[in-house]
N, C-alpha and C positions, 0 to 999 in steps of 0.2 A: 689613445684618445685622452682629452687632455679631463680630470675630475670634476672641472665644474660641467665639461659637456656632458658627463653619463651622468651625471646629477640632472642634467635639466629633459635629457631626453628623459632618464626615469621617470621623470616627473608628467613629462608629456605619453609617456605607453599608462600610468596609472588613470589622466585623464581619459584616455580612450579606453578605459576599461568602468569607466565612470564613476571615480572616484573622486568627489569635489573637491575646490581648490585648498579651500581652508581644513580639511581634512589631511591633508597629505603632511607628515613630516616625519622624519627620521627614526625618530622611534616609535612613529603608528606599524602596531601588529596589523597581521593581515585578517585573522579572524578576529580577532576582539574591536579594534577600531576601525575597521576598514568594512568590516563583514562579509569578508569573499566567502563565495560559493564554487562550486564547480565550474559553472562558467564563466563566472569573473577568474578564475583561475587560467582559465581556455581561453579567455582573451587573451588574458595579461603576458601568456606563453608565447600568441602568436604575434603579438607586436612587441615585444621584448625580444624576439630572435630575428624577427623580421628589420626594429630599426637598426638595431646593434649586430646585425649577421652575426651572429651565434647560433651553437645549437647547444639546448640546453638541457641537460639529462634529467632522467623523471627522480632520480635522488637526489639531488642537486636544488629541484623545486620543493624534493620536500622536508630539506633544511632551512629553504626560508620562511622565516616567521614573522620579519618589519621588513620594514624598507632600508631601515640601515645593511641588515643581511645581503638586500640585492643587488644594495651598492659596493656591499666588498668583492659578492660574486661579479659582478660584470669588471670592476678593478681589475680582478685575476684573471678574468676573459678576454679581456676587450684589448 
């Protein structure tokens, strides 16, 4: 898949996890700028593997800290 695509799907699984537009960018952390919770996490898991058919390990989720992070992991998945 080609990088600007996981970039923009990223972008659309953080939308559906309701994270607004002008929030989102590359080096937004997920707990400091983002303020994910458990369930924001439990979205974000299940449409992140659901757009990108991935499966994604529970270590794995929790090395990511930005979004830059998810975009390297799904690079090396995808």
């Amino acid at each position: 898949m080609e990088s600007k695509t996981i970039k923009r799907n990223l972008y659309r699984v953080l939308r559906k996890t309701g994270v607004k537009k002008e929030d989102i960018s590359l080096d937004a952390s997920f707990h400091d700028d983002l303020h994910f919770d458990t369930t924001d996490w439990t979205i974000f898991t299940y449409y992140l593997e659901s757009i990108f058919k991935v499966n994604v390990k529970d270590e794995s989720l929790k090395n990511l800290h930005s979004v830059s992070d998810t975009l390297i992991l799904l690079r090396e998945t995808v």
